[in-house]
N, C-alpha and C positions, 0 to 999 in steps of 0.2 A: 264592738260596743253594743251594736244591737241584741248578739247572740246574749249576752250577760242578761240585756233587761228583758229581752223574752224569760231565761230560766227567773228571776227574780219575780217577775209578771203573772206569772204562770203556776207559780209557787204560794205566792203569798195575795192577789191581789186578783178581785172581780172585775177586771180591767174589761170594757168592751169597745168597741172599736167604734159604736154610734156614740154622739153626742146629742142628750136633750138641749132643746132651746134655752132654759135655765142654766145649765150647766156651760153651756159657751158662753152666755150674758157674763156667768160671773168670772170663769178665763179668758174673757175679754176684758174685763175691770179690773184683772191684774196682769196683765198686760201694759193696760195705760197705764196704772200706776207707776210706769218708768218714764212717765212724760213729764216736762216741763211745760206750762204749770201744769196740775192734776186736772184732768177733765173730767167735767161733771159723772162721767160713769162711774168712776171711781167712788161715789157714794153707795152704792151697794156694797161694797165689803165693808163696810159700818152695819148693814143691817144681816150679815149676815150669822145664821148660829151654831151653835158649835156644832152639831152635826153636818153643815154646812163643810165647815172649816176641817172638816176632820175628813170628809168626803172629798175634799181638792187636794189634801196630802200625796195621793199615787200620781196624780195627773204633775203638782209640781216635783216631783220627785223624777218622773221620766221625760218630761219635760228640758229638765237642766234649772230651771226658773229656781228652785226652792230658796237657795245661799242669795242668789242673786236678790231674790223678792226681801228675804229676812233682810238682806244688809239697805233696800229699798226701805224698809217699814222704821229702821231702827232712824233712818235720817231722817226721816220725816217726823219722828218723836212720836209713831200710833202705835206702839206694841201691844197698848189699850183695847187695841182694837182685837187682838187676836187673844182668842182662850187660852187658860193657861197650860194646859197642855198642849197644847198645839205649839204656841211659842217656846215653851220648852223644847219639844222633839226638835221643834229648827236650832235651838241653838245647841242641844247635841250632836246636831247633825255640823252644825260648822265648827265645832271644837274636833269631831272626829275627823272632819274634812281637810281641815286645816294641820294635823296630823299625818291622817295620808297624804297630803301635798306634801307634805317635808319629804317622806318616806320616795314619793316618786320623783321629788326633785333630786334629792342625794343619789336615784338610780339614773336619771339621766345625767350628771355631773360626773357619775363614774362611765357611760359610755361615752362620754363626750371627751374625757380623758385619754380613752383606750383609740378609741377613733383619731385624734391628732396627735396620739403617742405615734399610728400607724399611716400616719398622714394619709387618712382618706378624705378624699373629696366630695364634701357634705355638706349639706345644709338640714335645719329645723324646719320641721312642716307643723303647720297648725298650733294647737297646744301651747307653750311657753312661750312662741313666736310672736302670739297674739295679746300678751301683754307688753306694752299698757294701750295700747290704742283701745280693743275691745274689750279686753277683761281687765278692770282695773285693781283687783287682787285676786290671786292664782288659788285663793285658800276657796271663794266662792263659785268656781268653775267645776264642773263635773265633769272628769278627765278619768278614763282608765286606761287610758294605752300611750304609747311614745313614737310620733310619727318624724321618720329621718328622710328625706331625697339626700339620695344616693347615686355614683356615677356607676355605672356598667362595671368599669374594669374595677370598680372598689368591692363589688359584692362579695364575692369568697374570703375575700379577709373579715371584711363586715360581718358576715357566718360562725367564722372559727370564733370571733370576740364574741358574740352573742353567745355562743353554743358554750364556752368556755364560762363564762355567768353565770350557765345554765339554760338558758332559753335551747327550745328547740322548734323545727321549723313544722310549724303548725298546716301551714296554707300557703298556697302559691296563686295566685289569681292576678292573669293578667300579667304587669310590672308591678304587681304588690307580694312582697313576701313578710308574711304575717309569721311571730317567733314569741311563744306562751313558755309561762315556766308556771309550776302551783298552778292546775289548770282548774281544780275545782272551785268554782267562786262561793262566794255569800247567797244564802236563798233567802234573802231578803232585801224589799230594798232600800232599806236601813242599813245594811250592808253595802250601797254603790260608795256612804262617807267614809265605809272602815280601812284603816292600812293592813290589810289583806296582805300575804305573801304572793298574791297572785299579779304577775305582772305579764304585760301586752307588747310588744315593740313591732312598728309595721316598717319595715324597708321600701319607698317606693325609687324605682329606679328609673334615672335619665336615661334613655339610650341615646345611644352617638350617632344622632342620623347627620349625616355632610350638607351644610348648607342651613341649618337652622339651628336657631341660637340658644345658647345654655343657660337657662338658669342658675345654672351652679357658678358660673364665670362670672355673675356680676351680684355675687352674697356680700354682701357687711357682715360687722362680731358687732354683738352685744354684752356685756358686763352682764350676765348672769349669776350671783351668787360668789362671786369671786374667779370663773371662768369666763373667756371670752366664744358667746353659743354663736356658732353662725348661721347667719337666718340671710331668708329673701332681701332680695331688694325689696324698697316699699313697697312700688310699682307692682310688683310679680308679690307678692304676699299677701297685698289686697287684695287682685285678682283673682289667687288660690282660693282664699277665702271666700269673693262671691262665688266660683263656681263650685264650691266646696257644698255651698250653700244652696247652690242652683241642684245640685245632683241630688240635694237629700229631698228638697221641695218635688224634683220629678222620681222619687221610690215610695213606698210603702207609708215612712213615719220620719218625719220631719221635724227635730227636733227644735221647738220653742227659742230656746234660747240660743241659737245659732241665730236665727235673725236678730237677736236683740244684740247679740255681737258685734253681727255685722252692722245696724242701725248705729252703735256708736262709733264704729268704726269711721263710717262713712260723716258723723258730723265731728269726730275728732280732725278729720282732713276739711271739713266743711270751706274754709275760706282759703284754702292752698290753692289756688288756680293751677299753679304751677304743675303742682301734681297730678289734675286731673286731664291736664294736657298731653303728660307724657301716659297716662295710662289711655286715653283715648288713640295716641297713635300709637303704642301698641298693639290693644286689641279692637279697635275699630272695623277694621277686615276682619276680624275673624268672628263671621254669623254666630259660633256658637257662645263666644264670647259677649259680644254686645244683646244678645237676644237671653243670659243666662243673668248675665246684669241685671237688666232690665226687666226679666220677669221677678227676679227678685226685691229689684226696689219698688216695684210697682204692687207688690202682695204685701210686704212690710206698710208703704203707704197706706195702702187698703184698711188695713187694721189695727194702724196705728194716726193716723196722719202725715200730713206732707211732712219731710225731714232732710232728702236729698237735693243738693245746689243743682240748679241749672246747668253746669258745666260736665255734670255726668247723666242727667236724664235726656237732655236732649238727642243724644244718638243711641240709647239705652231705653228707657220705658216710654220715651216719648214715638218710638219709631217699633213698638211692637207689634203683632199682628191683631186684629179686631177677634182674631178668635182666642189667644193668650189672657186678651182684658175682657173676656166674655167667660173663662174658666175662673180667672179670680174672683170674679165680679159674684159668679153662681159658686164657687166650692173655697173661695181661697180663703176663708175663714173655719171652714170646716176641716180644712188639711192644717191650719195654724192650731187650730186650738182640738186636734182630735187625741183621744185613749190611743196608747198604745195596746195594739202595732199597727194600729192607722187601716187605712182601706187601699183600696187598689182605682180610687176616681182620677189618681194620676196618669191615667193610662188614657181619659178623654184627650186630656193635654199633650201626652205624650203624642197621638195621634196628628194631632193639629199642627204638632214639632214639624215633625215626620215630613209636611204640606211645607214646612218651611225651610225644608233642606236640612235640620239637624238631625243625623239619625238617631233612632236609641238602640242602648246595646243591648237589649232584653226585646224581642215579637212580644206582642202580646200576648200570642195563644202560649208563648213559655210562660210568661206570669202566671194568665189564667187557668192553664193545665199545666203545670211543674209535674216532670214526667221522673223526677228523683226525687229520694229521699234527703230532709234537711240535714245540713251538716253535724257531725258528731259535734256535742255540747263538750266534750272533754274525751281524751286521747288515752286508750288501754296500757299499763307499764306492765313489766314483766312480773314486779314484787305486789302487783294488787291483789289483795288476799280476796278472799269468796265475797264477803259480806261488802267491800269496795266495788264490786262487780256487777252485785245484784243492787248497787243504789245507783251505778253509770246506768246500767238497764232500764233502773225502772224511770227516772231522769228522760232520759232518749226515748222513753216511749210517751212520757208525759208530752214534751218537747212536739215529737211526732202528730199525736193527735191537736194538739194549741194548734199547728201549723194546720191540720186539716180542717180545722173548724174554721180558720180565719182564711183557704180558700175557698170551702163552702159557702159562709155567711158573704163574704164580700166578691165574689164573684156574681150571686144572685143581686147583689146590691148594683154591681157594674152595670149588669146585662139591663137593671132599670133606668139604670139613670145616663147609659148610652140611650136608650129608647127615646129617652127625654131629651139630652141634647141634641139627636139627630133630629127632632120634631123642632126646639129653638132652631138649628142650623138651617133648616128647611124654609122657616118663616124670614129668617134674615133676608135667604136666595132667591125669597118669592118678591121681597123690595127692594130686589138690584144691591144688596150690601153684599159683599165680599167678603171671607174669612179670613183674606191674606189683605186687606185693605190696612194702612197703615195711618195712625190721626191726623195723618199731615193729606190724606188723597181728600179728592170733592166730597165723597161718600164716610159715612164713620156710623157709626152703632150710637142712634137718639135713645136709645132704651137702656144704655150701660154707662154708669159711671163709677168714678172712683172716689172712693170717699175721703171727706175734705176734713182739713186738722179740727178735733174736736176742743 
């Protein structure tokens, strides 16, 4: 997903990675505008003008916000509010979206076929899983790929059917095997709503370790379209989700409307006790679990207001470390509402992780000095004629430089604003506060809070 909006970014769009203060003000006012009632911020997108309006286009656009915002604006009866061309391009953008949603849903209904033609042992990851709790039409979601959990011994078959479609296997990273077919995308991105020929399917795979338990052993079906899709349990499908959530808030560019997912998610379940019990003694023990929670609800809070029950913050955001609600506090608006491809200040927090026993899977010095070339944008065939060849190239080289500019620029950005935090972190130390102090210890951060429902 990322690689697409990088070429599309890169191609068409003055994207920069700093946000002026104006310009978060007003990706903060449409943000709230997903609140109940509207808070007063929300009155700046009334005054704002059409160059305005037209200059938020790339930001909702990589974001995921844009379908979401339009289908936000049309309930509330303001489309008044937005120029006319502006509100037009959104609703070509959700006529074409809602287009390629059909297109990708007829492709997942046909591997979902092939797969319990071959009885493999599968569930849905992400994507169509996550309606209706968080997305509550599939047309408004910004979706390019098809995410399956897969068991170990199912993959080789999983393979032949993909490859047999046509897909072929693009990437192997980890337990993820990523499978492109039509690899050259849209270079625009007005092109993220079109039904493209170009399709994504990620395989990620369970392995069979002895002694720990399966995801896959405890899926339900869902009525899909007239098939039955099998998805997570609840329990394990919210879970995915915050840490789905949690991984993109600790990389590069953290896409908007994943928290705004997850935020309904979490008050769709709102009064189910029941549920948040069984998801507490599941992942309760596991640190990375309860700490990926929690920095997640505690950042959505932050910049949205309070929204999550008692019954999941309290061993979750309530029990995070002083220095967690110390990086929200100073950036977590800055990673919520930043241009893509974001910066690299997740690397503060990722440290402070590190302090708390979660490791990351990326050093630092690999982020900050990446000692390889970014991955190839699209994959050489045997029949690509001259002129296919010289546009993979010139692509790959555009690609190349985008990616070295945004380690240059945001690396000298890091090396300052570590400066900075290590100077807070120092003053913390010098009045006996601790960075691993939790709200509940005698000591806690009189200078950090969280911000309260507007």
């Amino acid at each position: 997903m990322l690689l697409e909006l990088a070429l599309m970014s890169m191609l068409n769009t003055n994207t920069a990675p700093s946000v002026q203060g104006g310009q978060l003000q007003i990706r903060e006012a449409v943000l709230l505008a997903f609140c109940d009632p509207l808070p007063e911020r929300c009155a700046r997108l009334h005054r704002l003008s059409g160059n305005e309006w037209r200059a938020l286009l790339p930001w909702l656009d990589t974001s995921g916000l844009a379908l979401y915002f339009l289908d936000r604006v049309i309930e509330l009866q303001l489309c008044d509010m937005l120029p006319f061309d502006v509100l037009t391009r959104l609703q070509q953008n959700l006529t074409d979206n809602t287009e390629r949603m059909r297109g990708m849903i007829d492709e997942s209904i046909a591997i979902h076929r092939d797969f319990q033609s071959a009885h493999l042992s599968y569930a849905t990851l992400k994507g169509f899983s996550l309606w209706p709790h968080s997305v509550p039409k599939p047309e408004l979601r910004s979706q390019l790929d098809l995410d399956f959990l897969i068991a170990e011994k199912s993959v080789p078959e999983a393979r032949w059917i993909l490859e047999r479609r046509g897909y072929h296997l693009h990437a192997v990273s980890g337990r993820s095997w990523e499978f492109k077919t039509n690899e050259i995308p849209g270079t625009s991105l007005k092109d993220l709503y079109k039904n493209v020929s170009y399709r994504c399917v990620e395989l990620h795979v369970e392995a069979n370790l002895q002694g720990q338990p399966s995801l896959l052993a405890r899926t339900g079906k869902r009525d899909f379209h007239g098939i039955y899709m099998p998805v997570l349990s609840p329990v394990d499908l919210f879970l995915g989700q915050g840490l789905h959530v949690y991984k993109h808030v600790c990389s590069e560019f953290s896409r908007t409307a994943h928290l705004l997912e997850f935020r309904r998610h979490v008050l769709a379940r709102r009064e189910d006790n029941s549920f948040w019990r069984e998801l507490q003694s599941i992942a309760e023990n596991n640190p990375r679990a309860a700490l990926g929670l929690g920095l997640v609800t505690l950042l959505i809070t932050h910049v949205m207001g309070d929204f999550a029950p008692e019954p999941l913050t309290h061993w979750t955001a309530h029990r995070l470390p002083n220095s967690s609600r110390l990086w929200i506090e100073m950036y977590g608006a800055r990673s919520v509402f930043a241009s893509f491809p974001g910066s690299k200040l997740y690397l503060l927090l990722q440290r402070e992780l590190e302090s708390a026993s979660v490791p990351a899977n990326r050093t630092r010095r690999q982020v900050l000095f990446p000692l390889r070339l970014p991955p190839a944008i699209t994959q050489a065939s045997l029949n690509d004629s001259l002129s296919v060849r010289i546009r993979r190239y010139r692509i790959q080289l555009r690609f190349i430089v985008f990616r070295l500019r945004f380690h240059i620029v945001e690396g000298l950005r890091y090396t300052w604003e570590s400066f900075c935090w290590r100077r807070r972190m120092n003053r913390l130390a010098r009045r006996g506060i601790s960075a691993l102090d939790s709200p509940y210890s005698p000591t806690h951060l009189p200078d950090v809070h969280i911000t309260k429902p507007r």
